[in-house]
NURO-704840 format. One record per residue (C-alpha): z negated, x negated, y negated; residue in three letters. Coordinates in pm, whole numbers, plus 50000, padded with zeros to 5 digits. Layout:
<recs>
ZXYALA;...
</recs>
This chain:
<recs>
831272047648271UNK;828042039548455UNK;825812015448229UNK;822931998248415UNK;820002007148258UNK;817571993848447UNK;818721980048684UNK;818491937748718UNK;820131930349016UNK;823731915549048UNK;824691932949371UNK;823331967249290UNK;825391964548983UNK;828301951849182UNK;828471976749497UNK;826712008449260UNK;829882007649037UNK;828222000648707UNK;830131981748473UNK;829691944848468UNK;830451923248164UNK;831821892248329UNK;829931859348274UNK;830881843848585UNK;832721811848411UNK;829981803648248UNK;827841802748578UNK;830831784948726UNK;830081760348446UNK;826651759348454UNK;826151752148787UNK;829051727048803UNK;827651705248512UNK;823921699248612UNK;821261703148816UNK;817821713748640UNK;818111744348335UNK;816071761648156UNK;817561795047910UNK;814841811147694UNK;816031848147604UNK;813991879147439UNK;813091902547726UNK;815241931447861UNK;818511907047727UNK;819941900348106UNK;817831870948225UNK;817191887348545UNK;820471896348596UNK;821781860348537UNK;819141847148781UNK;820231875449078UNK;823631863048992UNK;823151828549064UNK;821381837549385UNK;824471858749505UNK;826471825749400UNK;824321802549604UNK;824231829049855UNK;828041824749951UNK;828651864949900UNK;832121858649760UNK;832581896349835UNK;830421904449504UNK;832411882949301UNK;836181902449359UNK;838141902949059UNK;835641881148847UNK;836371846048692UNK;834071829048974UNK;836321842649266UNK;839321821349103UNK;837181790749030UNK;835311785749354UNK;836571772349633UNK;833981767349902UNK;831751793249839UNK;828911769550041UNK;825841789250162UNK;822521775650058UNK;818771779850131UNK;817761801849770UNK;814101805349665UNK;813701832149427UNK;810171834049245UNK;809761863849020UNK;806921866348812UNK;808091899848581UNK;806591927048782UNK;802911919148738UNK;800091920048494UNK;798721885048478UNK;795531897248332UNK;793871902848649UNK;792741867048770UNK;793841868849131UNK;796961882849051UNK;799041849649003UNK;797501836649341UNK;798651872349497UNK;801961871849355UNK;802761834249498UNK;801001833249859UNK;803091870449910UNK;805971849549835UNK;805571820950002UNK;804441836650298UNK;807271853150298UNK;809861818250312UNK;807291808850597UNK;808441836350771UNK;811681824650782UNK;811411789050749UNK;808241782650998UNK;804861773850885UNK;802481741650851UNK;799121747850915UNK;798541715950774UNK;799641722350417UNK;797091737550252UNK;797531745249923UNK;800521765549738UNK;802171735849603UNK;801971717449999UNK;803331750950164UNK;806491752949901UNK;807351714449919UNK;806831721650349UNK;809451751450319UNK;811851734550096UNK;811991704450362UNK;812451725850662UNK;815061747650502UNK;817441722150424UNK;816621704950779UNK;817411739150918UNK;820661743750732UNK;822041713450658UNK;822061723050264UNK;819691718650002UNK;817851744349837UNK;818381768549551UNK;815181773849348UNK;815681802749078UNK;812111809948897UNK;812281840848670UNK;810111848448360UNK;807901814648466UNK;805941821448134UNK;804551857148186UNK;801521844548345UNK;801041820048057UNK;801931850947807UNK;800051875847967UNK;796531856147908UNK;797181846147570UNK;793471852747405UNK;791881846347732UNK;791821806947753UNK;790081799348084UNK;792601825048308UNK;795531811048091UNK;794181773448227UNK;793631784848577UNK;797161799148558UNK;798841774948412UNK;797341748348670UNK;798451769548924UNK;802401768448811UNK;802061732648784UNK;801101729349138UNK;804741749149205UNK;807081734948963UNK;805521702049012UNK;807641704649339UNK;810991698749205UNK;809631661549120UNK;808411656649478UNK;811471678449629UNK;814021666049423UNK;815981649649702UNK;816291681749868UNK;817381701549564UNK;821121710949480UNK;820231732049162UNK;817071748548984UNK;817051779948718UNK;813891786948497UNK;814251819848321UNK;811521831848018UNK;810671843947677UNK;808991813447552UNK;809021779547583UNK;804961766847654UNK;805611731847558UNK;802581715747527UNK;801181731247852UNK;802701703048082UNK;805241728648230UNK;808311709348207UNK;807191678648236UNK;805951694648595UNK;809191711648629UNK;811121680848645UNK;811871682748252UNK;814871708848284UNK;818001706548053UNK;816981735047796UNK;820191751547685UNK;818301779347506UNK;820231769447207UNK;823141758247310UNK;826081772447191UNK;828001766047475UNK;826181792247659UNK;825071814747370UNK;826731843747508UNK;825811843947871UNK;823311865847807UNK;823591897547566UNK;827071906747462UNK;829701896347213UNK;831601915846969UNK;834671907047159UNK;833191918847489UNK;832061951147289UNK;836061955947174UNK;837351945747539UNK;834751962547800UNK;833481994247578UNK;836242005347343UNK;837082036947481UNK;833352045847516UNK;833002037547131UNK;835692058447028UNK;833852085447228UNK;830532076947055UNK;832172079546708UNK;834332114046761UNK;830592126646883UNK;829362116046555UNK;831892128046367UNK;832912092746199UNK;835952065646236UNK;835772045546546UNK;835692013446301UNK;832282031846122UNK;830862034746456UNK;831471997946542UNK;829901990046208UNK;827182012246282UNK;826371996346595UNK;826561963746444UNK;824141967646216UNK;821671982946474UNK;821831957446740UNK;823721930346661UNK;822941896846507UNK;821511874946738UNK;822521842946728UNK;821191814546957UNK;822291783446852UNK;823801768746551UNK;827771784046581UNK;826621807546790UNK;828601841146746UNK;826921874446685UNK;825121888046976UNK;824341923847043UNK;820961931147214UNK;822641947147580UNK;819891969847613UNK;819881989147355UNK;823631990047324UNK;823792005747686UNK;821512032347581UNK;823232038747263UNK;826952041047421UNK;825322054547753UNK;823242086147526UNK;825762086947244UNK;822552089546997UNK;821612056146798UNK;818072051646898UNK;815032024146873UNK;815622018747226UNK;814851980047278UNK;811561980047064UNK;810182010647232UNK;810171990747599UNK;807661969847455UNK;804941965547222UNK;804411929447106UNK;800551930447107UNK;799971890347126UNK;802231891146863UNK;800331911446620UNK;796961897946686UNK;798161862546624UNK;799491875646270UNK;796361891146172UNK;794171864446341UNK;796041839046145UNK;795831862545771UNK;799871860845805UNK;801601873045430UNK;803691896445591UNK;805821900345289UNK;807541865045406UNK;809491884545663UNK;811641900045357UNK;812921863445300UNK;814801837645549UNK;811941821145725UNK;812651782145729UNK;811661762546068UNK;812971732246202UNK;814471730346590UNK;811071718446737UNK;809561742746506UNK;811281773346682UNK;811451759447008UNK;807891753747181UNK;804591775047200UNK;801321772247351UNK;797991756647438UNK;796161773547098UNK;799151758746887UNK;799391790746681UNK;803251788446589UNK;803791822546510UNK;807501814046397UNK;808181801746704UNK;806431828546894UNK;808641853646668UNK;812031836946724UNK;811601833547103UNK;810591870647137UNK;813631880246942UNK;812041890246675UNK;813461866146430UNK;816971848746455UNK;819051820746337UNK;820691829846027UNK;822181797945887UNK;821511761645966UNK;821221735145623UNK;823091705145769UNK;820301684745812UNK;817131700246015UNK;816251731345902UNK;816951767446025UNK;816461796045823UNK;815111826946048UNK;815081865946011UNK;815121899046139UNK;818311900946375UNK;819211939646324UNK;817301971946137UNK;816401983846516UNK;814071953346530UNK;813581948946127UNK;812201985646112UNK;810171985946451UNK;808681959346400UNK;807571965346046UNK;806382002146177UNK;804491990046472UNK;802541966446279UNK;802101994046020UNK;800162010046349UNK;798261979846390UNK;797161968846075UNK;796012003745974UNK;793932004046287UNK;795522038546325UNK;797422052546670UNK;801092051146650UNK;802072086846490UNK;798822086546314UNK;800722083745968UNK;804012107646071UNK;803452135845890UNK;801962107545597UNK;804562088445594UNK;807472118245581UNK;805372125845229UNK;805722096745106UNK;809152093745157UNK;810292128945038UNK;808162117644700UNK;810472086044710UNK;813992104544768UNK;812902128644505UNK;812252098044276UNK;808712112444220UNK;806722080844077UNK;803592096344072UNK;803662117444384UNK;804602083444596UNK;801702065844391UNK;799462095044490UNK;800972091744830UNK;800442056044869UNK;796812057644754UNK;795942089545013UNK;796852061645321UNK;795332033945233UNK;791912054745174UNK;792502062645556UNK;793102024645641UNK;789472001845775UNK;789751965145555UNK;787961941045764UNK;787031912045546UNK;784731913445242UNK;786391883745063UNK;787971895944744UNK;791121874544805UNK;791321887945150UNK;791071922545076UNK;794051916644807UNK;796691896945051UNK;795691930945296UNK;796371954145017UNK;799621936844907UNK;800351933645347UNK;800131969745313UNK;801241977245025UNK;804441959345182UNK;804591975145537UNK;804122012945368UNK;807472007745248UNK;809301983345416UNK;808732007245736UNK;810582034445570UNK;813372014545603UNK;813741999445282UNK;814341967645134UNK;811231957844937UNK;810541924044782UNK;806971909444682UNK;806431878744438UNK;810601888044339UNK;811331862544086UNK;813211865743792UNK;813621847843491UNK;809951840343295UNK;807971852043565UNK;807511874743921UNK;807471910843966UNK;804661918044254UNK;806501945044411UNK;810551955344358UNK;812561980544527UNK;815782004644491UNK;816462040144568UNK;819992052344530UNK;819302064244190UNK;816022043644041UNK;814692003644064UNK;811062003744111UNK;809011974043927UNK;805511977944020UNK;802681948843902UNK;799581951544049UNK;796121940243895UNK;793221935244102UNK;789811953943927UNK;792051952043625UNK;793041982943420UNK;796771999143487UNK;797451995443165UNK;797261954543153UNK;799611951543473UNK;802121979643276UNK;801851955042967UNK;802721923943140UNK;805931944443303UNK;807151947842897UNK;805811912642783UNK;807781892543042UNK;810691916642997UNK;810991926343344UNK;813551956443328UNK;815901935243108UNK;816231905743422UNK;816611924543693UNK;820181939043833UNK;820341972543883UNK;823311987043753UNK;823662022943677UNK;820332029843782UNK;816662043443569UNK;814102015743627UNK;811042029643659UNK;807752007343577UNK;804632011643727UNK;801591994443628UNK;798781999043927UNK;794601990243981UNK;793481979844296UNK;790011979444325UNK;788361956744609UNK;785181980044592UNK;786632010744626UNK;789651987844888UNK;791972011044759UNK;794482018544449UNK;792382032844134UNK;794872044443891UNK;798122040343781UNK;800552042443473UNK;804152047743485UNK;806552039043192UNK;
</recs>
């Protein structure tokens, strides 16, 4: 089977022979229902490949479509005049790049469409092309923008591009006010929605179905499309691995699955990463290493985030999740629309609850910002962090505290503020074993109080209280006094107590006592 790593483009996909999961009914539907959309995916999750298909669609090439759902639910298979405006393959840092990017495409539909030497500016020329295309044709015009945020994205941190950009795109969307008469159908494609920059309001205020679960699935793939288009290539996977073809479905699942955009949305595996997986028969990070999410991390540092909230379901109402921009420093948002975070349950009334969609993105993105909040390269902490996690396997207490205490000596702390240099000692404290892969919980309450830092190996439950420029020996005390060993579940297994000194003079641990 040929998987299309890669490669973005509905007809490449089409006469290349790579296999295509069919969402054609869905466009059907989509472009039979409205006029103006907007979808907001996490990158590298088939956004492009949507937008090329919609092109072909408006395009009339009914010869792409053999065999799909489209070819039996279109009929006329009407050609339109299709403006396609890409903004992915640039970096948006450079301040003429945006004005590059749009006169090299605009020129380009003046080629073909004739030229007004009278319209001046960008937003002029596009109106002047979209009214002579559909006097040339008879049809009105097919605008498909995709990724209309990366210029916005791109310049987050640098305030005066980001407002010369975003002017810029409000010049061009604004066109679908002015053009609307000459419009059959317009597509906006990105990662997040900048909804206080005047975008969509510019953009003829779109019908966002970014949550909607009628088109949850017309990006990424389901488990049902897994079973029907890659079964064979599963059962291939799993003899490689040596494991049950239902293990290596499970497996899977629990690597790259768990998206869900929209309230009943079903599971959603990240198509990506799935490719690569079924295409190299090796479960790699494979999504998370396309991409570092550098904006990302400085707003969580910026903003003196408490990390340890992302081992809990993150609550955020619809509006909360679903705009970013103009300074508003909505790092949940931010998160969910980079697919970072997901829906994981909805109360009934307005609140989502949001967190990590898989353990590819749960453990990349916990090591990554291990890289950047140590200030360290990534690698920097390998051969580190394969210490400390021998010392944990082996159950050694002392050798992980040892462990523990030889990387943070390594690791700069910014602030001078007491209380800051404790939330980045517990933030680290956090991330050193959370991106092992383990479950770790901070502040874990039980019954008469909470235990600062809790987690399991197969054999031991570790309760570790930290004092700041206290002794060991009052934070092993206050684990016996509130009884934490008796309130916790951990059947079967030795609970070890640690009672730890962190010092914000020395910014590091001190000593520690283990009972």
């Amino acid at each position: 089977m040929k998987y299309p790593i890669g490669i973005q483009t509905f007809e490449e996909i089409i006469t290349g022979g790579y296999v295509y999961v069919d969402k054609t009914e869905l466009v059907y539907k989509l472009v039979d229902s409205g006029k103006y959309y907007f979808l907001s995916r996490p990158r590298r999750f088939g956004k492009s490949l949507l937008t090329t298909t919609l092109e072909a669609y408006f395009n009339g090439r009914k010869d792409l479509f053999h065999g799909l759902a489209m070819e039996r639910l279109e009929k006329d298979w009407t050609v339109h005049p299709v403006f396609h405006l890409d903004f992915s393959a640039a970096d948006y840092t450079d301040a003429s790049a945006l004005d590059s990017r749009i006169e090299l495409t605009i020129s380009g539909w003046e080629d073909k469409y004739g030229k007004n030497k009278a319209e001046k500016n960008f937003g002029e020329r596009f109106y002047g092309v979209i009214s002579r295309a559909k006097e040339q044709t008879g049809q009105k015009a097919v605008l498909l923008i995709d990724e209309y945020d990366k210029p916005l994205t791109d310049t987050i941190g640098q305030p005066d591009l980001q407002d010369r950009n975003r002017a810029l795109l409000q010049s061009i969307y604004g066109v679908m006010k002015r053009a609307d008469s000459s419009i059959r159908f317009a597509f906006l494609t990105g990662v997040t929605r900048y909804g206080k920059l005047g975008i969509f309001s510019a953009a003829n205020n779109p019908k966002d179905i970014s949550m909607s679960d009628t088109y949850a699935t017309i990006c990424g793939i389901s488990e049902s499309e897994l079973h029907e288009y890659f079964d064979n290539e599963v059962q291939n996977f799993a003899d490689k691995m040596n494991v049950t073809k239902d293990e290596m479905y499970e497996l899977l699942k629990r690597k790259y699955d768990g998206y869900h955009f929209g309230i009943e949305s079903t599971d959603i595996y990240n198509p990506f990463s799935l490719f690569n997986a079924l295409s190299d028969k090796r479960i790699g990070n494979y999504w998370f290493g396309t991409g570092t999410p550098t904006y990302l991390a400085k707003m969580l540092k910026a903003g003196n985030y408490d990390l340890t909230k992302f081992n809990d379901e993150i609550n955020s109402t619809e509006e909360g999740i679903a705009s970013f921009g103009n300074g508003d420093e909505n790092i949940t948002a931010a998160l969910y629309q980079g697919g970072y975070l997901t829906i994981k349950g909805y109360d009934g009334r307005r609140f989502y609850k949001l967190g990590f969609p898989n353990e590819e993105v749960a453990d990349g993105f916990m090591q990554y910002l291990m890289t950047e909040y140590s200030g360290k390269g990534l690698g920097a902490f390998d051969d580190d962090f394969v210490a400390l996690e021998d010392a944990i396997e082996a159950d050694n207490a002392d050798g992980f505290m040892q462990q523990m205490q030889f990387i943070i000596s390594q690791i700069p702390f910014e602030s001078n503020e007491p209380k800051m240099i404790e939330a980045n000692f517990r933030n680290m404290l956090y991330l050193m074993i959370r991106s092992m892969g383990r479950k770790v919980s901070v502040e874990f309450p039980v019954l008469g109080g909470r235990i600062d830092v809790f987690f399991e190996t197969q054999a031991c439950a570790y309760i570790i209280e930290c004092k700041r420029d206290q002794s060991a020996a009052d934070a092993l005390a206050q684990i016996d006094e509130k009884m934490y060993a008796a309130r916790i579940s951990a059947p079967g297994k030795r609970v070890v107590k640690i009672g730890a000194s962190f010092s914000t003079i020395e910014r590091n641990l001190t000593e520690w006592v283990i009972g």
